[in-house]
Structure formats: C-alpha cells, structure tokens
C-alpha positions in Angstrom: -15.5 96.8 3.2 -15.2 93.3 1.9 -17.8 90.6 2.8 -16.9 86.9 2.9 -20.4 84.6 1.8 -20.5 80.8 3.0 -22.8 79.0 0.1 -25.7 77.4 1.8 -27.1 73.6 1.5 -30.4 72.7 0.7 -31.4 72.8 4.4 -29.4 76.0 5.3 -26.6 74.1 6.1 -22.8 74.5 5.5 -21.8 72.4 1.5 -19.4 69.8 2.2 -18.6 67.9 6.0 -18.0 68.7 9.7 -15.5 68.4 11.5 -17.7 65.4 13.9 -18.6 64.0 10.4 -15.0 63.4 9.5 -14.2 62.3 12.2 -16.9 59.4 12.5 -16.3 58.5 8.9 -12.6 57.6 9.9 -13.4 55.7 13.0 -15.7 53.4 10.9 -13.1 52.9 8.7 -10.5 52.3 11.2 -13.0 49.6 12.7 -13.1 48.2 9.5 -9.5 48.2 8.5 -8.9 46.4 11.7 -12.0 43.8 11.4 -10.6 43.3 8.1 -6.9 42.3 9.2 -8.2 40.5 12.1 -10.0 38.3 9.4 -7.1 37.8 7.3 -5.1 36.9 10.2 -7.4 34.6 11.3 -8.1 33.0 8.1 -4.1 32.5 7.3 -3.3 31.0 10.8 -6.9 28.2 9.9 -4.9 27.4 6.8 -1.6 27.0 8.8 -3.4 24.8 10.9 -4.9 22.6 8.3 -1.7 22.5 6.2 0.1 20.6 9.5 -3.0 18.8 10.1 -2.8 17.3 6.9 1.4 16.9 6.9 0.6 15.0 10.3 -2.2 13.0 8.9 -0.5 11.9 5.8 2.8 11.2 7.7 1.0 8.8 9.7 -0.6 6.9 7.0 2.8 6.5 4.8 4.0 5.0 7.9 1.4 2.6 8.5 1.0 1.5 4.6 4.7 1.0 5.3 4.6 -1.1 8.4 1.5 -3.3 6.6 3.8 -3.5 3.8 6.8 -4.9 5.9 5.4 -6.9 8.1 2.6 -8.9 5.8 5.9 -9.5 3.9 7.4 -11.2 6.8 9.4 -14.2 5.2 9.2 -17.9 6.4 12.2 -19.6 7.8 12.1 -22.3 5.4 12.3 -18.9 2.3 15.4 -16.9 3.5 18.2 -19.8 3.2 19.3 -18.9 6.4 16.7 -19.4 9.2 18.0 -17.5 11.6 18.8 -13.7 11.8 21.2 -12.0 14.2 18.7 -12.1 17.0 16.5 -15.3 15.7 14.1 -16.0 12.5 11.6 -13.9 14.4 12.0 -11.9 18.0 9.3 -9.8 19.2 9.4 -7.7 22.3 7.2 -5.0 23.2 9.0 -2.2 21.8 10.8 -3.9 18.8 10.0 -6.6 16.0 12.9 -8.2 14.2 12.6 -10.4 11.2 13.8 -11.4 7.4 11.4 -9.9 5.4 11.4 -8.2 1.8 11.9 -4.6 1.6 10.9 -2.4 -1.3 13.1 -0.5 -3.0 11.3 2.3 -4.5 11.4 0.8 -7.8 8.9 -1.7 -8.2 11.3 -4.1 -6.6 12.0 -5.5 -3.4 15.2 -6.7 -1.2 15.6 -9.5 0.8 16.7 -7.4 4.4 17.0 -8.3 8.2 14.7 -5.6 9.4 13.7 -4.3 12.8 11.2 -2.0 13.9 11.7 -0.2 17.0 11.7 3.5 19.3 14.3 5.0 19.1 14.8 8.7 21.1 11.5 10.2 20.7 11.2 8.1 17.2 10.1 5.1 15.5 12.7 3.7 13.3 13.0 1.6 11.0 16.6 -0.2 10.6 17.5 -2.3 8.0 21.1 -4.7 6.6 21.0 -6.9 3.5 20.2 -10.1 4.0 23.0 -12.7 3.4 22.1 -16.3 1.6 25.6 -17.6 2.9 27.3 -17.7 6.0 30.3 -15.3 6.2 32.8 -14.1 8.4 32.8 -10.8 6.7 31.9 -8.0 9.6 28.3 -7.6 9.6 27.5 -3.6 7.6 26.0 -0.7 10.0 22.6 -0.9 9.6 20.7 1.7 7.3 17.8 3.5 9.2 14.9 5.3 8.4 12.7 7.6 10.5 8.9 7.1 10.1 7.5 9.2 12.7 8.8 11.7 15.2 7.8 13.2 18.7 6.8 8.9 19.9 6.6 9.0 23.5 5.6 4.9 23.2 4.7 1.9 21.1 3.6 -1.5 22.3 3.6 -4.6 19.9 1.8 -7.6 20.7 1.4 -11.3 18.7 -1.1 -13.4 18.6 -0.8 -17.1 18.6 -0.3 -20.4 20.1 3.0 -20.7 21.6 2.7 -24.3 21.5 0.6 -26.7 19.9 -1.3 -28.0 23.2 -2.1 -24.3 23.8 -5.3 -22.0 22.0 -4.1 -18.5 20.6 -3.6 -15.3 22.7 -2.0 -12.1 22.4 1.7 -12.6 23.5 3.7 -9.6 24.8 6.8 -11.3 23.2 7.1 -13.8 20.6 10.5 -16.1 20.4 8.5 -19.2 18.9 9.7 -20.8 16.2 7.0 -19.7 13.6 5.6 -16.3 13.2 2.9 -15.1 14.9 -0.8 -15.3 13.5 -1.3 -11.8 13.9 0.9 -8.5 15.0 -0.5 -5.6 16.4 1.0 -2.1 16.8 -0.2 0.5 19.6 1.6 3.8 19.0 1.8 6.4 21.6 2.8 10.5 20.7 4.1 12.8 23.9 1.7 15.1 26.0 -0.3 17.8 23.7 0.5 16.3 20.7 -3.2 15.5 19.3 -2.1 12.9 16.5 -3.6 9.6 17.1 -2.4 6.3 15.2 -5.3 3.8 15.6 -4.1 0.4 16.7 -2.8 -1.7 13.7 -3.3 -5.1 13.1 -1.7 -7.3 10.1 -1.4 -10.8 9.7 2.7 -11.8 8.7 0.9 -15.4 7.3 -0.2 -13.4 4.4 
C-alpha cells in the first residue's frame, strides 16, 4: 500500500498558498493595475489640457503684441504721401479699423500697407495691400489676409477723442475725423463654452 505525505508548516498548516489566498492576492493586484491606469489616464488627459491651455494662451498674446504693434504704428496723414486710403486716412467702425500704417515683415523691417482689422466668419483677420506713394489707375491687388484668432463670436472697437475742437474727449463708437483717435480700444468676444478671455486692449495710435 502506498501512502502519500503532505509536508507540514510551522503551525501545522499546508507549505505554499490556498486557493482563497490566491485569489485575494489577484484581486489586489487587479485593483491596483486599474488604480494605476486610471492615474495615467488621468494624468495624460491634465497634460492635454494644459498643452491647449497654453496653445490658447500664447495665441492670444501674439495676437495682441500684434495689434499693439499695428495700431501704435498707425501713420499720420501728413507721412503716407497720400492722405487718404480706399475708405479714408482713418475709418473706424465697431467691428473694423482701417488705416496706413507700417507693417513688419518678419525681418527686422517694415512696409508701408493699407491695413484693416476686422471679423470675419467666426475670425479676426487681418487684411493687408501695399501702400502706393502715387496715384495709379492700375487695378488695386487682392488684399493679403492673415488669421489671428479663430472661434470670435464678437469684437467691439471704440476711439477716444474729440471729434471737434469745441468738444472734450469721449469714447466714439466710430471714428471718421480727420486725425486719429487719442486712444483705440479692442473688446474681443469668443463663442459660448469657449473659456479664453482677451482682456480689453487699449493703445494709443499718437505713439
């Protein structure tokens, strides 16, 4: 007859584990396995949401430091040669801003250019022709524009100045006076859920 022995623990128990012991040790660890791609998940979708947080917030400052840029350099009818544009020296309307100004080039340089900022389906857009010294009967080229931010449900200029010399300074909703305006302020507005916010500029052309 042939007897089968089971070797004994310390405390009389069976060497080695249970069946209930297994068991437990592989739900912990399939709690942990899942705590531990929860986490990564987590952490990878925080450092999605920064990445476009930061995208956004550096889009919207280029595009300020751009519009300071353009319309501090905002030049005086007596300084283009021509005084007038297509639409005037100066035109400002609540949701555009036309002037001769000088736009850079990207290379250290700038361009004399009849340039108009304005909303444009969803965007603010900036559109831009060379500016001609000399009156010409040539056809007038297609302007070049530029997209500086997207997804704009609204922008709202305003001037500040004396349209007259009898009257004190106010902000103007439009601005068709024969010098430029004192001061120019930009309200920028984005579509509903979009938490960017562009705090009001303000820039004086007189610069």
């Amino acid at each position: 007859m042939r007897v089968t022995f089971v070797k004994q623990g310390r405390l009389g128990r069976p060497a080695g584990f249970t069946l209930l012991e297994t068991l437990v040790v592989l739900v912990v660890l399939g709690f942990l396995m899942i705590g531990l791609t929860q986490g990564v998940r987590a952490g990878f979708s925080l450092w999605d949401a920064q990445t476009r947080r930061v995208g956004q917030t550096a889009e919207l400052d280029a595009a300020a430091r751009i519009v300071r840029t353009l319309l501090t350099n905002v030049a005086s009818p007596s300084s283009t040669g021509i005084t007038t544009t297509a639409d005037g020296a100066f035109k400002g309307t609540p949701d555009s801003v036309s002037f001769v100004g000088d736009l850079p080039t990207g290379l250290g340089t700038t361009q004399r250019a009849e340039i108009t900022l304005l909303l444009q389906q969803g965007r603010f857009v900036l559109s831009w022709t060379p500016h001609r010294h000399e009156l010409s009967s040539a056809p007038a080229p297609e302007p070049t524009q530029v997209e500086l931010i997207g997804g704009v449900n609204k922008i709202e200029f305003a001037y500040w100045g004396a349209v007259s010399p009898d009257q004190t300074g106010s902000w103007q909703a439009q601005w068709e006076a024969g010098a430029i305006p004192e001061l120019i302020r930009l309200r920028l507005f984005f579509t509903k859920g979009d938490r960017r916010r562009f705090p009001d500029l303000i820039t004086s052309p007189r610069l």
